[in-house]
N, C-alpha and C positions, 0 to 999 in steps of 0.2 A: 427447499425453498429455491424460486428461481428467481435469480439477479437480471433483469430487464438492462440488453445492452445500450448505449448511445454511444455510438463513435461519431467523432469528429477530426476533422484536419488540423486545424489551428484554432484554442482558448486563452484563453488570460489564464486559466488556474483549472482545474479538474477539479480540486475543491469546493472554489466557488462557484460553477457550475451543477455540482453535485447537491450544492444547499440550495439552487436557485430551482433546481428540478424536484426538492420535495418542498419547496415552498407552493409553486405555482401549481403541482401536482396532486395525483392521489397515490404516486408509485411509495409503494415501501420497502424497495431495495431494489438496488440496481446497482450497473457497473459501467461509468464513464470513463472513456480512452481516450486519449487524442493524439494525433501523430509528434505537435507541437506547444507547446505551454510560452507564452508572452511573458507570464507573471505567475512561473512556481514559486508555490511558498513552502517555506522552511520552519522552523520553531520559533518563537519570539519574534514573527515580523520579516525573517529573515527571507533573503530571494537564494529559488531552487533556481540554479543554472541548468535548464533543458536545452540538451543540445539532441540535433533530429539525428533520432534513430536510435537513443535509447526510450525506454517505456515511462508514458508518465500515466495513472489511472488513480481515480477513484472510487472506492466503493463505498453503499451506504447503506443503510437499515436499520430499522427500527430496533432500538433496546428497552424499550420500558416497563419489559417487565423481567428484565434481565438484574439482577443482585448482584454487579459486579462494580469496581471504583474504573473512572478512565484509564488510572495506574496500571492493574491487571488487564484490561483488553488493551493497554497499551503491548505490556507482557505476551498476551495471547495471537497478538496479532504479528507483532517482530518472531514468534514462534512459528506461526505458518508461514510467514514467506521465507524464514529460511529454509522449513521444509519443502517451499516452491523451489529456491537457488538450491539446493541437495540435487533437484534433479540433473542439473548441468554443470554441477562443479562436487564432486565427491571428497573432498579435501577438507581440509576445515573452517566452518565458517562460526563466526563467534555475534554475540548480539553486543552491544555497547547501550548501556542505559541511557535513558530510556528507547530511547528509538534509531538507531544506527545498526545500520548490518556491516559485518565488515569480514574480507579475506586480507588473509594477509600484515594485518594490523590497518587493510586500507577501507576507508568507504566506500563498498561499492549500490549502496542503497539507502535512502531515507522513509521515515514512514510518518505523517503527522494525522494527528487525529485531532480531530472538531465536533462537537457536539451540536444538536439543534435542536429547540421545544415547538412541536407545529400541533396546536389543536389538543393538548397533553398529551402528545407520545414525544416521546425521546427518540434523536436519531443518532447516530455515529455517524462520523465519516470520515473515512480511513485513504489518506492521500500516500501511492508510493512510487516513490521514482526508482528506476533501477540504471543502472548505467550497462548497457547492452554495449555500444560501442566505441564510445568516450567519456571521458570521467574532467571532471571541473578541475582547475588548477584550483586550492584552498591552501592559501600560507598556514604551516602549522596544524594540517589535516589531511593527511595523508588521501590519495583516490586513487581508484583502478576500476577498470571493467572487463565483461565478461570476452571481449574480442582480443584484449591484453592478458587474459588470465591463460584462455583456450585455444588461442589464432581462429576459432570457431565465431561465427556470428550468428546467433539467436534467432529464430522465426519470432518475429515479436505475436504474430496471432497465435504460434503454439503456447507461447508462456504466457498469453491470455486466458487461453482457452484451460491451460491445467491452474492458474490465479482461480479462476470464474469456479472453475469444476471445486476448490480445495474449499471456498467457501460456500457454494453453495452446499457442501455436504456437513461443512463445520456449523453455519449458523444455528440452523437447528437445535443444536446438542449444547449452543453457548449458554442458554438458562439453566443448563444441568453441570455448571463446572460449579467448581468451587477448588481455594487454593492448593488443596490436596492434589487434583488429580490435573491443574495446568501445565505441569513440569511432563507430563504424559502424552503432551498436542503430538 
C-alpha cells in the first residue's frame, strides 16, 4: 500500500489536517508532514509543544475491515516507531502506556490516535511527534532528544522516508495480526 505524501510548511495540527484530507477526499492513506504545527495535540485535549525542527506527521488509513481495539493498534503502532527510533539510537528504548516512547526514562516522542467514520469505513489516524532536536520543558515529565541523546542531528526526510517505507509495508499484514503474533512487530 502506498501512503499519498502532503507536505506542508506550517498547520494547526497534522491531525486535523489529516481528518480534513479524508473527509473532503477519496484518498485512503496517506502521510501528512509539516515543518511546523501551531496547535499539536496531545491526549485529553492536551497541546503538543512543536518546536521547528523536530518532526511532527500524520498518518492515515482505512481499518474497517481490520479486527483490532484502538487499544492494540495503539500497541502496534508505539511498536513501529520504536522500531523506526532503533535505527538511530541502539540503546534502549522503552514504550510507556499507552503512547509514549521514551530513552532514558525521558520522552522523546508522542503518538496519538483518532479515529474517523466517512461513508462506512473506518479510518485511523496516527499523529507523531518526535523531538529530533529539542524537547519541551514538562514539570514532572522528564524530555530529551535525539541531538541531546547523539550530538547527531537527524535528516528529517530520511526518517520520513524509513516512517513512510515501515508502514507502507506493515499496513497490509495489519488485518492478519492478532494478539499472538503483535509482540512479534
Amino acid at each position: 500500500m502506498k501512503l499519498k505524501r502532503f507536505n506542508f510548511k506550517t498547520v494547526n495540527s497534522t491531525n486535523d489536517l489529516a481528518i480534513r484530507i479524508i473527509r473532503n477526499s477519496n484518498n485512503k492513506a496517506g502521510i501528512v508532514i509539516a515543518d511546523f504545527q501551531k496547535k499539536g495535540k496531545g491526549r485529553y485535549g492536551k497541546k503538543w509543544i512543536s518546536y521547528k525542527g523536530n518532526l511532527f506527521v500524520s498518518i492515515f488509513f482505512e481499518i474497517s475491515k481490520i479486527n483490532l481495539s484502538i487499544e492494540k493498534i495503539t500497541k502496534i503502532n508505539c511498536l513501529l516507531i520504536k522500531k523506526l527510533l532503533s535505527y538511530y539510537y541502539n540503546k534502549k528504548i522503552t514504550i510507556k502506556k499507552p503512547n509514549d516512547i521514551l530513552i532514558n526514562k525521558k520522552k522523546i516522542c508522542g503518538v496519538l490516535h483518532e479515529q474517523l467514520i466517512k461513508s462506512n469505513q473506518t479510518f485511523v489516524v496516527i499523529g507523531i511527534g518526535i523531538n529530533l532536536v529539542k524537547s519541551p520543558h514538562i514539570s514532572d515529565y522528564p524530555t530529551t532528544n535525539f541531538l541531546e541523546l547523539t550530538n547527531t542531528k537527524i535528516d528529517k526526510k530520511k526518517i520520513v522516508i524509513k516512517l513512510k517505507n515501515i508502514y507502507e509495508k506493515f499496513i497490509p499484514k495489519l488485518n492478519k495480526l492478532n494478539l499472538i503474533n503483535i509482540s512479534k512487530i
